[in-house]
N, C-alpha and C positions, 0 to 999 in steps of 0.2 A: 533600296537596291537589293537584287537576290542573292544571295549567298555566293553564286556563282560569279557574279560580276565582281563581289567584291576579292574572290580568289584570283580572277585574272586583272583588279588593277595590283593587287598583292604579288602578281607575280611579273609583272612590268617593272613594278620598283626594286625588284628585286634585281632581275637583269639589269637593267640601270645602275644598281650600287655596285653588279657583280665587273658590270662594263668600267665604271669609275676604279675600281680598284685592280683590274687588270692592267690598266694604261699608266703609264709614266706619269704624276702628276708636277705639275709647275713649282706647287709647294706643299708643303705638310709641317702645318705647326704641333709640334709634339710638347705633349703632358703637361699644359697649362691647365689653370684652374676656367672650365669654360663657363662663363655666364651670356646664356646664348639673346637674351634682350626680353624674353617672352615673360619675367617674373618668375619661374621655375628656379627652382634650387640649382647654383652651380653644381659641378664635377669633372674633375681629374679626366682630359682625355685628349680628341686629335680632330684636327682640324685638315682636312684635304682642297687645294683649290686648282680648280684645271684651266688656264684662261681667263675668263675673267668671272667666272660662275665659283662658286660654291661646289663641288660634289660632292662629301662626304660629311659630315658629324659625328666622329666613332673612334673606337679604336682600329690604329692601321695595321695591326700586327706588322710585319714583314714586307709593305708596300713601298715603292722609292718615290724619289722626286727627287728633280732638277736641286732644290733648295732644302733643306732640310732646318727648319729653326726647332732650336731647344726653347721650350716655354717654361721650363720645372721654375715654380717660383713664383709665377707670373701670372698675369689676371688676362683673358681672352676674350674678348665681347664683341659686339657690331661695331664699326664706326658710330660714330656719335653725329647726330642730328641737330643742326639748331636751327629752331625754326622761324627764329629773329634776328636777322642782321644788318649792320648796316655796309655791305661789303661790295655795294654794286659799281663804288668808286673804284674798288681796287681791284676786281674779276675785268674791269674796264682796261684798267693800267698793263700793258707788258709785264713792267717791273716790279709788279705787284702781285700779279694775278694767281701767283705757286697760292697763296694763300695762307704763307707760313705760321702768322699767329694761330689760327686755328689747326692747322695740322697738328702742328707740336701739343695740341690741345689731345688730339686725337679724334678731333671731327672731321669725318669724310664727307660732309652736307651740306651744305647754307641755305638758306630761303633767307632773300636779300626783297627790297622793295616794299619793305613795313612801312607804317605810320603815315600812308597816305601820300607814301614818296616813293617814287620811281621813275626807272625810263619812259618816254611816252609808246616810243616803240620797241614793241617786247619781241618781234618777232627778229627785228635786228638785231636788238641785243642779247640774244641765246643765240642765232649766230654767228656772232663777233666771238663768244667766247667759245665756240667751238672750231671756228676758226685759226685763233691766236693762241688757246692752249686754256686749261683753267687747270690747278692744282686739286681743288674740291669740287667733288657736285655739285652745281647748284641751280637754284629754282626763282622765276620772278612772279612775285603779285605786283600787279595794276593799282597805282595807288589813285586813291578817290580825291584829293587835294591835287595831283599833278595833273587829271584828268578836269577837276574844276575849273583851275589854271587856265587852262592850254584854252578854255570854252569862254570863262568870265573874267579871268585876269585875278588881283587880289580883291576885287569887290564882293562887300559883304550883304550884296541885294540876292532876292529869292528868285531863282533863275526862271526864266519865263518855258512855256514848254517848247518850244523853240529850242531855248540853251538845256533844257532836260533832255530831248531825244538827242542832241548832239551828244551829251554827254552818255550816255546809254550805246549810243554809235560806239564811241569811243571805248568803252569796259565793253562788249562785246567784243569787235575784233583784238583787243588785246590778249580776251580767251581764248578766239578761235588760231590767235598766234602764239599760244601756248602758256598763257600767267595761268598760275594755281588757284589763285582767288583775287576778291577785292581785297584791299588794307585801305584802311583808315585810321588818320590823327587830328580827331574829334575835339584835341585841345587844343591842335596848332593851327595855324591860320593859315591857309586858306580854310581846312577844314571845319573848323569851327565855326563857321558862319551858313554852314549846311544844317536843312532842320533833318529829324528823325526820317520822316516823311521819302525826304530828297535822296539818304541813303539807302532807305529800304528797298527803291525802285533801280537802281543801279546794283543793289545785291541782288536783285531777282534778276537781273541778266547773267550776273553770276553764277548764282544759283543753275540757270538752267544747262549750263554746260558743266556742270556737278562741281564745281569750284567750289572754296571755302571762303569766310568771311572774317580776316585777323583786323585788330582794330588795340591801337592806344587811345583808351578811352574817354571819353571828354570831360570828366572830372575824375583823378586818382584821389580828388582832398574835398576841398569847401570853396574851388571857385564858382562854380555855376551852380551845378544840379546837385554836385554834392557825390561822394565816392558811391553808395549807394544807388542813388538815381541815373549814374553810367553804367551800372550792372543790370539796373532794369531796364534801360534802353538796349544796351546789347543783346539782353535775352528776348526781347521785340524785335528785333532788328532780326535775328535767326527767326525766330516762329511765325512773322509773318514774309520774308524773303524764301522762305524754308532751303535754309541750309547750315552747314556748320559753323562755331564762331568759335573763334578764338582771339581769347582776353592777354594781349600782350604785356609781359611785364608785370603782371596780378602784385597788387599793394595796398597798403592804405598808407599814404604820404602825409604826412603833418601833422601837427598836435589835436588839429580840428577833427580826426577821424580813427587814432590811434583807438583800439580797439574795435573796430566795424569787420574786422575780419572776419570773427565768427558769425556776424548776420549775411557779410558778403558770401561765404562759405555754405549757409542756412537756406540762403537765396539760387545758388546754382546748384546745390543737391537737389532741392524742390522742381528746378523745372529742367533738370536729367532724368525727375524721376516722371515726369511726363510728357517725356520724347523731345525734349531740346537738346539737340547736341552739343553740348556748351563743354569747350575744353580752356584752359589757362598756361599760358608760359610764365616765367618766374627767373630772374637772376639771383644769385649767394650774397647781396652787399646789402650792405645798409643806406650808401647812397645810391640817388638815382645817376644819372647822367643828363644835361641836359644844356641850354644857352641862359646867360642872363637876361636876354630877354625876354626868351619862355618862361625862365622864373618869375618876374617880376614885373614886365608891360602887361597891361589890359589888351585883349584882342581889337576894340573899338580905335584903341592907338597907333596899330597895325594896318587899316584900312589901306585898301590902294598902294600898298608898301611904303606910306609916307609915314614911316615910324618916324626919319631925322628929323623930320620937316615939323613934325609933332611934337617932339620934345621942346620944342622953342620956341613955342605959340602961348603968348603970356595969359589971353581968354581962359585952357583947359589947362596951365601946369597946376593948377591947385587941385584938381579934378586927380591929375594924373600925380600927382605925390600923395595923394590921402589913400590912390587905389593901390602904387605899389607899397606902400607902408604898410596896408594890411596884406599885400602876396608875402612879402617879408615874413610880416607873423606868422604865416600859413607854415612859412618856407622852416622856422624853429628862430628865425634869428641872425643877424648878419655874420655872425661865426662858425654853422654851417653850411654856408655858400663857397666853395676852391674853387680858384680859377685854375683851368685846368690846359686851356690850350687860345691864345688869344695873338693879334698883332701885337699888342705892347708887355713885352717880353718882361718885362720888369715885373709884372704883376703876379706871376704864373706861379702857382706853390703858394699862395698866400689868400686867405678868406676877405670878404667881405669888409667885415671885422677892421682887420687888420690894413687892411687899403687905407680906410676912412680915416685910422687914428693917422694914421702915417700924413694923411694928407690935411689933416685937420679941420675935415670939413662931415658931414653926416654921410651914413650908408648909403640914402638914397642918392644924394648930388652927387657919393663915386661911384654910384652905378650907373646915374646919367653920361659922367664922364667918360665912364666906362664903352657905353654904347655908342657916342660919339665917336670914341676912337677905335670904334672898330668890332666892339662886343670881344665877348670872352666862353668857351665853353665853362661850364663849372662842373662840381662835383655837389650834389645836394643831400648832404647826409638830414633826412626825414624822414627813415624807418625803423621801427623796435624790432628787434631780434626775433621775440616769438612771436611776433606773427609773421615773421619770415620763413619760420618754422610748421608755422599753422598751416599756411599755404604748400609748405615742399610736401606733407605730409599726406598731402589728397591725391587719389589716383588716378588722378585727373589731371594733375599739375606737371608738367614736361618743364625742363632745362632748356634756356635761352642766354645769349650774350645780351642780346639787343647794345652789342660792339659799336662803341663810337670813340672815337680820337680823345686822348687824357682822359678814359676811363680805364680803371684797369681790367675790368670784366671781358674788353674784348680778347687779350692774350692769358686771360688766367680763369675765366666761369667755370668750365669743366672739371677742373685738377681742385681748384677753390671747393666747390661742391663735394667731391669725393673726400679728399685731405681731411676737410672741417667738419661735414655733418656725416660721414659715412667712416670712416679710418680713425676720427679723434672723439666724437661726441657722440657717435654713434645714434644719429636723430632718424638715419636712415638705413636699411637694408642693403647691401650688397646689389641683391638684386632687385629690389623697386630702383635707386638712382640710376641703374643701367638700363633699365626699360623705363623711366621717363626721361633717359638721353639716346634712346635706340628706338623701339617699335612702335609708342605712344608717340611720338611726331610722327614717324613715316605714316601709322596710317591716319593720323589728322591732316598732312599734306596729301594724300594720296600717291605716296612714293610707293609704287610696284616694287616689290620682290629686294627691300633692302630692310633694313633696318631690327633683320634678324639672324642669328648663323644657323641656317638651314641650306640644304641639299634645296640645289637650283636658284637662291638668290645669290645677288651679285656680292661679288669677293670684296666688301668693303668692311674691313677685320681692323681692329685695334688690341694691339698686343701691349700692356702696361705693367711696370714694374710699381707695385701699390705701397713698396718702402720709400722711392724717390717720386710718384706722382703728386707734385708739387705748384703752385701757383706762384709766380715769384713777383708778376707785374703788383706795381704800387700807384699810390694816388699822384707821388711825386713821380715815381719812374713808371708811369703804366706801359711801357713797352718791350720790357721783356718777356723772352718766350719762356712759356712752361717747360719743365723738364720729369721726364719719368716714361714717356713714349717710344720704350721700344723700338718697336716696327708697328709702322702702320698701311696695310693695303690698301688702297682705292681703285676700285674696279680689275682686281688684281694686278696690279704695281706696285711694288715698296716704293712710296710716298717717303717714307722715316726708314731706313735701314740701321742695326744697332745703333740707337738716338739722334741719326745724322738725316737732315731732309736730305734728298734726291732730287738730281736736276730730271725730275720730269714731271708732265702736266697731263697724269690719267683721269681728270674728271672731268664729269659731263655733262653737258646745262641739259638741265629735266623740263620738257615741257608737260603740261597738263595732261 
């Protein structure tokens, strides 16, 4: 550009800031500590918003607003992004849909529709929720299991090309109805009976409307390929689909793999460093979240959904107790397995373990019990600390709930994150945890103009007090809200007013 263009767009922004600070604005958060999401060193200063934009980043001297908040104290950053959730239940629900576990979190965002689950029709559902009201942002991927579904049922046959362009039909107009990407859950079934192959030609339809491609991966341990051999599938999966992938939930789960992290880590440095766009989400726990029969049934059990019918077929129960006794092993143990949210209420707070003795019979037969009467979510504590650490630590690694029911991650990952590895142990920066919960998702989702506090993105601000930013949800009570949220804008609205949610519904379903 010539000197001179670059004077006149110089003197555009200039009128623009001079225009923003002549006008009245809606609000002005004054003298908090601003970490604006980009990785840059915080500083002392003023936040101006007009509407629902951003105008200023500065100091206001002598400027008004409608709202005047005092930040002295206080930590000032983007709303927070998470770009794995399971929240498409409850953006669905009226009585639901404010979104309060995560607000109080101080996420203005969700990307809902992971792990190869979603709505079928994305175009209804962005706007249902635009319609009905939604507390948070939020964004839907097409998942590659509910798109199998809908095409072959639970059947574990390789789909003819017939059932492949169906299926290809289908992840198209889901994009051109607005999903972000494909997702895929490559361990659970239906997904898991998809080869390499099958997924890579549904992510090139993705691909071509520049969608991204999030994926829980089809072995996190030692059931199939092996935690490794799902990292080199996925980084296949982007370099021949070409486009971006993202590693949900990034671990090494079980005894079987506990130290793979740093080869896992070795493995997607190497092929970022020759053009795969390979990014990773990560939750603060040590367990995962999941069902007992994700834990512990074989996928071939699964078939046709005739899991019950399965379990009482005297031919394969030998088959099928030799195969869950080794998932158990994988799992650490039947003392690591909580039940965390189940029909038979009696069980719920209490391990594996502890079922068995009580009922006097082995882990395996009360888990068969178990699933008779109805399955149980559990809580699967199978991951070591530092390499929970190892992972947070890459800058590449973004902040997820991946929120589901009797977990406590869905009402406490953010504040959990900050509190524990930034405020007490200090494993993290100030400002990396705020830009791998701010700008590192929005531009791996391709969210426009959020996920930073800059002049002209949207007013979605998180104002935190960092003495009470606190996680309070537990393994037994996972449903309390976090506490330490200020005020929280979305889209400029106080969402959180002095730590109180607000009955209203400023967020927007994002399409592609």
């Amino acid at each position: 550009m010539k000197k001179s263009g670059i004077v006149a767009v110089g003197a555009v922004l200039a009128l623009l800031t001079g225009a923003a600070r002549a006008q009245e604005l809606d609000v002005i958060i004054r003298g908090g500590l601003v970490v604006d999401g980009s990785g840059a060193a915080g500083k002392v200063t003023d936040v101006g918003i007009k509407g629902d934009r951003i105008v200023f980043v500065g100091d206001t001297g002598k400027q008004t607003a409608k709202r005047m908040i005092d930040a002295n104290g206080l930590i000032v950053t983007p709303g927070f992004i998470d770009p794995h959730t399971h929240t498409a239940g409850d953006l669905a629900d009226p009585a639901r849909s404010r979104n309060d576990a995560y607000l109080m979190q101080g996420v203005t965002t969700v990307a809902t529709g992971n792990d190869g689950s979603s709505p079928m029709a994305i175009g209804a559902e962005l706007a249902k929720w635009s319609r009905q009201g939604i507390g948070t942002n939020a964004a839907l991927f097409i998942g590659q299991g509910t798109v199998r579904q809908q095409v072959m049922g639970m059947s574990d046959a390789k789909p003819t090309s017939t059932q492949m362009e169906q299926m290809k039909s289908l992840v198209d107009k889901a994009m051109q109805e607005g999903a972000i990407g494909l997702s895929t859950g490559l361990y659970y079934t239906p997904g898991s009976y998809s080869t390499t192959g099958e997924v890579i030609e549904l992510a090139k339809v993705a691909a071509a409307h520049h969608g991204i491609y999030d994926t829980h991966m089809r072995d996190e341990s030692s059931y199939t390929i092996g935690l490794l051999g799902s990292v080199r599938e996925t980084i296949r999966i982007g370099e021949e689909a070409h486009l971006p992938v993202m590693i949900s939930h990034i671990k090494a789960l079980g005894a079987d793999v506990w130290g793979q992290s740093k080869d896992v880590i070795a493995m997607i440095d190497a092929a970022r460093k020759r053009g795969v766009d390979v990014i990773a989400s990560e939750y603060p726990y040590a367990a995962s979240g999941t069902s007992i029969e994700a834990s512990l049934v074989p996928p071939w059990a699964m078939v046709d959904g005739k899991i019950l019918a399965n379990l009482n077929v005297p031919a394969i129960h030998p088959r099928l107790m030799k195969e869950m006794t080794d998932n158990l092993r994988r799992r650490g143990g039947a003392d690591t397995l909580l039940m965390t949210s189940a029909k038979d209420k009696s069980i719920v707070g209490k391990n594996l373990a502890q079922i068995a003795t009580e009922r006097n019979e082995s882990a395996i037969d009360a888990a068969l019990e178990i699933l008779k009467a109805g399955g149980s979510s559990v809580a699967s504590f199978n991951m070591k600390e530092d390499e929970i650490e190892a992972f947070m630590k890459e800058p590449w690694v973004m902040t997820c709930s991946d929120g589901s029911t009797g977990h406590p991650r869905k009402y406490g990952t953010f504040p959990r994150k900050f509190h524990e590895y930034v405020f007490t142990r200090h494993v993290l920066s100030l400002e990396a945890a705020v830009r791998s919960s701010t700008s590192l998702p929005a531009a791996t989702l391709g969210l426009k103009d959020r996920g930073l506090l800059k002049a002209g993105y949207f007013a979605d601000i998180l104002v935190v007090d960092p003495k009470t930013y606190v996680d309070r949800s537990t393994y037994l009570e996972p449903e309390i809200l976090a506490t330490g949220v200020r005020y929280l804008s979305v889209n400029g609205h106080l969402a959180v007013d002095n730590g109180a949610l607000q009955p209203v519904m400023a967020g927007k379903a994002l399409t592609h």
